[in-house]
C-alpha positions in Angstrom: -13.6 12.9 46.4 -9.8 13.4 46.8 -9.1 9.5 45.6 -11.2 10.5 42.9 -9.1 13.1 42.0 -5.9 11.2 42.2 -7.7 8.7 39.8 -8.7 11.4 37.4 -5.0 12.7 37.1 -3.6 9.1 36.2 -6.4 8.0 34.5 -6.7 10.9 31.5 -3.2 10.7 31.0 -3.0 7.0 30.8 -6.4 7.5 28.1 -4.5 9.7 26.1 -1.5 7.9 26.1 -3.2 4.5 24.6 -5.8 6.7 22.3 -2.3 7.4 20.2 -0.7 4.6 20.2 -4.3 3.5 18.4 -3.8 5.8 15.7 -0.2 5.2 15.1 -1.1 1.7 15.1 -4.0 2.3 12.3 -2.0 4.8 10.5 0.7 1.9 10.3 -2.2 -1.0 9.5 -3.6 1.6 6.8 0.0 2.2 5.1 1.0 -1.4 4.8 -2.0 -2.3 3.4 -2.6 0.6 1.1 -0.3 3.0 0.9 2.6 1.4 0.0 1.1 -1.3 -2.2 -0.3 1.9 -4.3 3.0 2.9 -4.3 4.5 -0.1 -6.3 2.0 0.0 -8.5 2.9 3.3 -9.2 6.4 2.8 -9.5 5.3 -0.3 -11.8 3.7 2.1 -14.5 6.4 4.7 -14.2 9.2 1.4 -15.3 5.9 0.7 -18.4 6.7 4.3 -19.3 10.6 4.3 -19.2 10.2 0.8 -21.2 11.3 -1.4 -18.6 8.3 -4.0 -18.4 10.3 -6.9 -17.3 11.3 -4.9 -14.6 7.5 -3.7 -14.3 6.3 -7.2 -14.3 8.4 -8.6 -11.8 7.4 -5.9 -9.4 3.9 -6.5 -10.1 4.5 -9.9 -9.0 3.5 -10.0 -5.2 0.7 -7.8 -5.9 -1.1 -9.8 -8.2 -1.4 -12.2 -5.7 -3.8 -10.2 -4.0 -7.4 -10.8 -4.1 -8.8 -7.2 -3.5 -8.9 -3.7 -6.0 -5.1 -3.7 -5.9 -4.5 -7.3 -6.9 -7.0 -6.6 -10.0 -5.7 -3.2 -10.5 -1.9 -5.3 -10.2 -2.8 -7.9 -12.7 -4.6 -5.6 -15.2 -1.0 -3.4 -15.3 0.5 -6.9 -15.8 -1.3 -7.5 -18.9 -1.1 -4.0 -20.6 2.7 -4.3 -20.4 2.8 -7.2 -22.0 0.0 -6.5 -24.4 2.3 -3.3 -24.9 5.4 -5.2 -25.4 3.9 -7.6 -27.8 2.6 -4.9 -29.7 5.9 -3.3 -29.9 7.8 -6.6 -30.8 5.7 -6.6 -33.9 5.8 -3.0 -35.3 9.5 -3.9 -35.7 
């Protein structure tokens, strides 16, 4: 009973210990491949709005690359800026 005691006070620790380094891991796995992504694409829309779309384009870039919602969502944005632009280019 007492070794099982001794276990008890290494082992809970020790489980605690490795439970959080789990969730910083998945908070880390879930930013890189959400967060921050969502974030570029926000920062993409925000150069659209300034007027910038070169600059919005070629930071769309990596993402269109991407085969999941945030590659389609990346490559639609693409296309709007330059459907924009062109539309622009001829009002003038």
């Amino acid at each position: 009973a007492d070794s099982i005691a001794r276990l008890n006070l290494i082992a809970i620790p020790l489980g605690g210990v490795l439970a959080l380094v789990l969730v910083i891991w998945a908070v880390f796995v879930v930013y890189r491949s959400t967060v921050r992504p969502i974030l570029s694409l926000v920062g993409a829309v925000k150069k659209i709005q300034e007027g910038k779309t070169a600059d919005a384009t070629t930071s769309l870039s990596d993402l269109t690359s991407r085969t999941d919602e945030i590659g389609v969502l990346a490559s639609s944005i693409g296309v709007m800026a330059e459907k924009k632009e062109q539309f622009e280019s001829n009002l003038v």
